[in-house]
MMTF fields as JSON, N, C-alpha, C and O atoms, coordinates in Angstrom:
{
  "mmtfVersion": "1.0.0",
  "mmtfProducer": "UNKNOWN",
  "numBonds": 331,
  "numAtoms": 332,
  "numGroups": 83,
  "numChains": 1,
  "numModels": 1,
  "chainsPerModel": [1],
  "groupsPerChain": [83],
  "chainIdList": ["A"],
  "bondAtomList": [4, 2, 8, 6, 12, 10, 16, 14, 20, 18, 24, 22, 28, 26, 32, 30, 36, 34, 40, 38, 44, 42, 48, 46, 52, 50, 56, 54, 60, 58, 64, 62, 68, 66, 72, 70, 76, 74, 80, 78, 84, 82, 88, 86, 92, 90, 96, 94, 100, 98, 104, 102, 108, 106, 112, 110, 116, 114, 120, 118, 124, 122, 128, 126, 132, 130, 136, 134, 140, 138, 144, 142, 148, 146, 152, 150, 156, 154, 160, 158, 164, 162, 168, 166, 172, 170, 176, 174, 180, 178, 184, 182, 188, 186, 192, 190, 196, 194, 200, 198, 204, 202, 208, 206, 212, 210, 216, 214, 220, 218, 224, 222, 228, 226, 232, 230, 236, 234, 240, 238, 244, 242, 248, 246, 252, 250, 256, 254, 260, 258, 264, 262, 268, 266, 272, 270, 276, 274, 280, 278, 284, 282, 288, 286, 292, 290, 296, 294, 300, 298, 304, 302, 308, 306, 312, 310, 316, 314, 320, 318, 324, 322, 328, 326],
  "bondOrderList": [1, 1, 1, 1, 1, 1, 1, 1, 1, 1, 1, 1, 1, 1, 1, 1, 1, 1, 1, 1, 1, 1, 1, 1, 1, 1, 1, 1, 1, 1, 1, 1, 1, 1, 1, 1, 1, 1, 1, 1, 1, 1, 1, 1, 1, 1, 1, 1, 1, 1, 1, 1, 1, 1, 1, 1, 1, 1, 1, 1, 1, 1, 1, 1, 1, 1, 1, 1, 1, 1, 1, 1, 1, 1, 1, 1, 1, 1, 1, 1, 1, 1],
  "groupList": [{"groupName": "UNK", "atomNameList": ["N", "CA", "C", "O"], "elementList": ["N", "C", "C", "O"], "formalChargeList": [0, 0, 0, 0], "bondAtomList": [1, 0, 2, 1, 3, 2], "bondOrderList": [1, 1, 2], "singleLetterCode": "X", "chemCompType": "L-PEPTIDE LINKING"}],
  "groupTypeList": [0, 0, 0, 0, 0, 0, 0, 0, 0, 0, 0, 0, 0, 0, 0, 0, 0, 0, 0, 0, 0, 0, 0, 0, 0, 0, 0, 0, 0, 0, 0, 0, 0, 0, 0, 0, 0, 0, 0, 0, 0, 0, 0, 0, 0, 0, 0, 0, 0, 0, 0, 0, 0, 0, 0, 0, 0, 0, 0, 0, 0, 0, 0, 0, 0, 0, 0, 0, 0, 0, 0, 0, 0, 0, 0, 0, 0, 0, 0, 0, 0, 0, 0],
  "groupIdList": [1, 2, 3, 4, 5, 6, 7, 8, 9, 10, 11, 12, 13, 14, 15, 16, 17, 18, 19, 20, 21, 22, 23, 24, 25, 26, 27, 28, 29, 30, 31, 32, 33, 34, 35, 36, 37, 38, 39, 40, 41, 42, 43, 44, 45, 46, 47, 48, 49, 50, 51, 52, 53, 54, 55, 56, 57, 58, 59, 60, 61, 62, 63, 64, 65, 66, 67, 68, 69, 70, 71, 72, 73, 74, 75, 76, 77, 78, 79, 80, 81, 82, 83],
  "secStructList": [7, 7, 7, 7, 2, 2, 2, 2, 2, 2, 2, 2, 2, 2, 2, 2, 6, 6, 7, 7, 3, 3, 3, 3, 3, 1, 6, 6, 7, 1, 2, 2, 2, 2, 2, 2, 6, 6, 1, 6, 6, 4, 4, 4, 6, 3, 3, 3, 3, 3, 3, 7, 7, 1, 1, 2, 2, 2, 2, 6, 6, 1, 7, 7, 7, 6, 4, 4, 4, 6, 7, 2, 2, 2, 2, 2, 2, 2, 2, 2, 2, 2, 7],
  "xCoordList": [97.892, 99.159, 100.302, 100.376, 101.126, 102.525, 103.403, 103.701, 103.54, 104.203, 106.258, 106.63, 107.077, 108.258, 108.76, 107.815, 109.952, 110.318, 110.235, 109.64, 111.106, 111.334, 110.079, 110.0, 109.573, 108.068, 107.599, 107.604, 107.304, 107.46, 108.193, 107.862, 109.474, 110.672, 110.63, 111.26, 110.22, 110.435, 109.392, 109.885, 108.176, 107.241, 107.676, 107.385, 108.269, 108.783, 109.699, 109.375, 110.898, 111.436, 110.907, 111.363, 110.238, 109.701, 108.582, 108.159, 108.27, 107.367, 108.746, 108.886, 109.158, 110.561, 110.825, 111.037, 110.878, 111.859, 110.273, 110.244, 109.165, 107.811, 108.037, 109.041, 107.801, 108.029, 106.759, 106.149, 106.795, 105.64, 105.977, 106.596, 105.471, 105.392, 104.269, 103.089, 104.848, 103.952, 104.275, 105.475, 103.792, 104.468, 103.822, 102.689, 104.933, 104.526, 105.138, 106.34, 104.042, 104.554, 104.048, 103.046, 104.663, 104.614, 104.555, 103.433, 105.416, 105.663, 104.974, 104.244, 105.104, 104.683, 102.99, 102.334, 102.571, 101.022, 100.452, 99.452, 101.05, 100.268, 100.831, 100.425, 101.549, 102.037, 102.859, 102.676, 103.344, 103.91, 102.886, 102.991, 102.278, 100.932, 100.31, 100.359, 99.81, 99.224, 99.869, 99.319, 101.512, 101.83, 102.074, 102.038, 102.318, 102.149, 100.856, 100.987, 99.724, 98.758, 97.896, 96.707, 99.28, 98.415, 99.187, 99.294, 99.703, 100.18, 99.23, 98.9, 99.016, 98.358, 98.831, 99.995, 98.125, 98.963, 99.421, 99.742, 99.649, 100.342, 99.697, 100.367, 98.553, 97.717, 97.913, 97.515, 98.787, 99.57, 100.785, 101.02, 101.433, 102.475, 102.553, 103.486, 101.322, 101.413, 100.215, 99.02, 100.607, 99.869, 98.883, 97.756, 99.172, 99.087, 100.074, 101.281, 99.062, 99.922, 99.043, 97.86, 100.585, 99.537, 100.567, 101.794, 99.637, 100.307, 99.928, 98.885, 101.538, 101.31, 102.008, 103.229, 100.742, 101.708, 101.813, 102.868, 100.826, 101.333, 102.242, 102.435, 102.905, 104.099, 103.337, 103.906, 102.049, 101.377, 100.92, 100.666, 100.285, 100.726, 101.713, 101.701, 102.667, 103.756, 104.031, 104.514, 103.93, 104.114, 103.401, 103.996, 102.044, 101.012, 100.83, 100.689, 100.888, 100.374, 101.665, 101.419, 102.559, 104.141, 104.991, 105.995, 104.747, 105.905, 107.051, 107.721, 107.084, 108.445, 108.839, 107.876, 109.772, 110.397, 109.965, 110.076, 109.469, 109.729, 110.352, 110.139, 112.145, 113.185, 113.256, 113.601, 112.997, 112.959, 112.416, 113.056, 111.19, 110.547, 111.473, 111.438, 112.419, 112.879, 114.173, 114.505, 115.263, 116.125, 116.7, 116.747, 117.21, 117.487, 118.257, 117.818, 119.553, 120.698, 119.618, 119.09, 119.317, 118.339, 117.222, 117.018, 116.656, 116.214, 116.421, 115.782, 117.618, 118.018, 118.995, 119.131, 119.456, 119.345, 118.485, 118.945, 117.57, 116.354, 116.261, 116.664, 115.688, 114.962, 115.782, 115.462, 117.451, 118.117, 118.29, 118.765, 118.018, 118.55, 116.941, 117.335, 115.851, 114.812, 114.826, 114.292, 115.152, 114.896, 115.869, 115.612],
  "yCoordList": [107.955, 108.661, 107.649, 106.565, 108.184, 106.861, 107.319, 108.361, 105.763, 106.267, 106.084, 105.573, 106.504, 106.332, 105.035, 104.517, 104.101, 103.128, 103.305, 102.503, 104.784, 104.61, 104.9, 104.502, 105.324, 105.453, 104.214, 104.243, 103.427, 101.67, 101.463, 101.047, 101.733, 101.02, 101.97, 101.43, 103.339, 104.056, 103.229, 102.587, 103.402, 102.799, 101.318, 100.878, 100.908, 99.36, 99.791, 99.734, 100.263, 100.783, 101.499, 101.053, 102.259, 102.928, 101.948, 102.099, 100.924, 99.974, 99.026, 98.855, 98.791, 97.283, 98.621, 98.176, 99.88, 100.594, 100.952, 101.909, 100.135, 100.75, 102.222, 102.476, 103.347, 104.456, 105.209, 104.66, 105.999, 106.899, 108.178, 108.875, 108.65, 109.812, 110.677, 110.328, 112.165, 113.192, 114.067, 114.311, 114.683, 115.763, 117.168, 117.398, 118.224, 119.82, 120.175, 120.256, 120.388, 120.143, 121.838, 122.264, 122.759, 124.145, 123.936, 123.92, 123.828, 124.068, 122.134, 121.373, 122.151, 120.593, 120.158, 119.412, 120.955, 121.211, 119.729, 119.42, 118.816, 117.73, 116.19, 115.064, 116.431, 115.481, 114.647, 113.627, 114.534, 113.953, 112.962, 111.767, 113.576, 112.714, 112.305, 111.089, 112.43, 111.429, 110.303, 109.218, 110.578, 109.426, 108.584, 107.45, 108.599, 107.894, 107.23, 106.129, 107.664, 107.103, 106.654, 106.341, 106.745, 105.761, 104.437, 103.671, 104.049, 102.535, 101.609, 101.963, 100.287, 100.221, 99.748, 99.599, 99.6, 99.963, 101.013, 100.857, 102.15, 103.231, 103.668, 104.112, 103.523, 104.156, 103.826, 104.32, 102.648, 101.928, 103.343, 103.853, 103.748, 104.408, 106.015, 106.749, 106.388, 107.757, 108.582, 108.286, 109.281, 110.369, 110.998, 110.684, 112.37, 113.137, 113.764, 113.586, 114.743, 115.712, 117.413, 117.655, 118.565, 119.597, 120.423, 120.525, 120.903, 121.54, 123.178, 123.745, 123.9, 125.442, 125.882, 125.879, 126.521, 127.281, 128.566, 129.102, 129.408, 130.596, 130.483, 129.575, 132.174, 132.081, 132.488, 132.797, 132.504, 132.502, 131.984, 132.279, 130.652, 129.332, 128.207, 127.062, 129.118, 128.246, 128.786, 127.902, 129.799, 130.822, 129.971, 129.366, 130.005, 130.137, 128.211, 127.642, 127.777, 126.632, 125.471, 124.312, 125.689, 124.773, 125.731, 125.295, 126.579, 127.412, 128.211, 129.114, 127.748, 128.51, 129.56, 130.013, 130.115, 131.402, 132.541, 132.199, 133.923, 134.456, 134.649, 134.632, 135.153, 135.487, 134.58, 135.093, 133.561, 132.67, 132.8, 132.452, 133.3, 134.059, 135.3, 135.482, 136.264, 137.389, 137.148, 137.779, 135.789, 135.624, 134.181, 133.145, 134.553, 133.047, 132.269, 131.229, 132.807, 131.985, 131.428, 130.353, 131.877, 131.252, 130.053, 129.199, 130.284, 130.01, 128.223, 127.223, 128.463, 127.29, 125.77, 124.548, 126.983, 126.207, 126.128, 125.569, 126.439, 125.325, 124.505, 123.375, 124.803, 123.048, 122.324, 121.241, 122.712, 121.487, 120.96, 119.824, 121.506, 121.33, 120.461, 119.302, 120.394, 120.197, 118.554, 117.552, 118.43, 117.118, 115.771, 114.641],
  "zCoordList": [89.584, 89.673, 89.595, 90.175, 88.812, 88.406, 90.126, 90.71, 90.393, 91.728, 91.336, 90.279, 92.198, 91.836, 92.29, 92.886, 92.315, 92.664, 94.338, 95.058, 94.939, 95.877, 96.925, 98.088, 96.538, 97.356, 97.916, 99.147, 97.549, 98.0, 98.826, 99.937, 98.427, 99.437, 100.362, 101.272, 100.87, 101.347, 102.665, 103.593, 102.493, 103.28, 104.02, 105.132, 103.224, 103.883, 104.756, 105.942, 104.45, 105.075, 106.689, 107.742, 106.664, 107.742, 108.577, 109.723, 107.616, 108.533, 109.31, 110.521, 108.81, 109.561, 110.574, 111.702, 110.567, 111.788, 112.739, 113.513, 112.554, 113.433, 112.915, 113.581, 112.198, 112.368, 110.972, 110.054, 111.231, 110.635, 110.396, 111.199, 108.961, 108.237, 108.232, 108.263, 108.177, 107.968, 107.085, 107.211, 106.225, 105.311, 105.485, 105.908, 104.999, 104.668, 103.333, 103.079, 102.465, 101.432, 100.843, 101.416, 99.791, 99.764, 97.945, 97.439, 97.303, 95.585, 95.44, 94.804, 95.598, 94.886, 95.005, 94.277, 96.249, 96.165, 96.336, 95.688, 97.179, 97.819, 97.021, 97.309, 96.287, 95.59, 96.058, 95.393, 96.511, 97.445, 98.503, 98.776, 98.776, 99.823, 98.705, 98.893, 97.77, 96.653, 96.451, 96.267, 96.483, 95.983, 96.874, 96.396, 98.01, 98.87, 99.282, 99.817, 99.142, 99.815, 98.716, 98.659, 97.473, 96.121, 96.469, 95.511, 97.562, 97.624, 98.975, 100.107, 98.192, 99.675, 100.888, 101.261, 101.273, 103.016, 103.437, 104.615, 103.035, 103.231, 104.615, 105.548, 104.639, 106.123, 107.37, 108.425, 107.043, 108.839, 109.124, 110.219, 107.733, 108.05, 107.801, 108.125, 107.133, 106.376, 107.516, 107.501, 108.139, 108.783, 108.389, 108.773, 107.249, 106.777, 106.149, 105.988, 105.75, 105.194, 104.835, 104.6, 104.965, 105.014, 103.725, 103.721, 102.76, 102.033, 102.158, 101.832, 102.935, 102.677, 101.991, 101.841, 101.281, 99.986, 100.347, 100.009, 101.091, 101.476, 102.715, 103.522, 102.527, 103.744, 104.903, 105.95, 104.77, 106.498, 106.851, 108.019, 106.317, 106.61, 106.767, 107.219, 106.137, 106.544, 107.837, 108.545, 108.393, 109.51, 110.61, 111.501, 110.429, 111.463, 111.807, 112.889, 110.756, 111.198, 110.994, 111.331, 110.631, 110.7, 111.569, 112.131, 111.651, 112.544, 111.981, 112.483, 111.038, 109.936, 110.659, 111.277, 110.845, 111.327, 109.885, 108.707, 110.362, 109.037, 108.697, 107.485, 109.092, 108.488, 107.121, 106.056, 107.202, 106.241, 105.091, 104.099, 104.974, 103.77, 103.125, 101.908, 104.11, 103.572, 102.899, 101.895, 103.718, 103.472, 103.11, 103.774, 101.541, 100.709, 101.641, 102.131, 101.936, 102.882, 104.112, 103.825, 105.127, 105.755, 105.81, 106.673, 104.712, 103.84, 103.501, 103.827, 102.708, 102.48, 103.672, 103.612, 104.663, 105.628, 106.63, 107.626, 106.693, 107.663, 106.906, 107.182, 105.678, 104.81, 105.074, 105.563, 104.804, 104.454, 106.019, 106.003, 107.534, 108.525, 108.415, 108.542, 108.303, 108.63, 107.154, 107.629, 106.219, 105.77, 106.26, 105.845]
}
């Protein structure tokens, strides 16, 4: 998998601050955790990762509120309150 520039620096980054990643990943279907844990070392800093693509998993096992599934405005602010 071709990784991006910042994926690298991202990990360095989070290693100099001691700190560690986890992902929930829904439309992108795990890609994101591929590309990360196509670098090495990544395993000092990369958790996991859980990709839900349905909204009852996003429900049941991340917590998502459902309003969120019904309503766009909503919607778009959790993610953006949540990245």
């Amino acid at each position: 998998m071709a990784t991006t520039p910042s994926i690298p620096r991202l990990l360095l980054l989070l290693s100099k601050r001691d700190q560690t990643l986890a992902t929930a990943e829904s439309i992108t279907a795990g890609l994101i955790s591929a590309a990360l844990t196509d670098i090495a070392g990544a395993s000092k800093i990369f958790k996991g990762g859980i990709v839900a693509y349905s909204d009852e998993v996003k429900h049941d096992v991340l917590g998502v509120p459902t309003i969120i599934f019904r309503d766009e405005e909503h919607s778009s602010s959790f993610f953006l309150c949540r990245s």
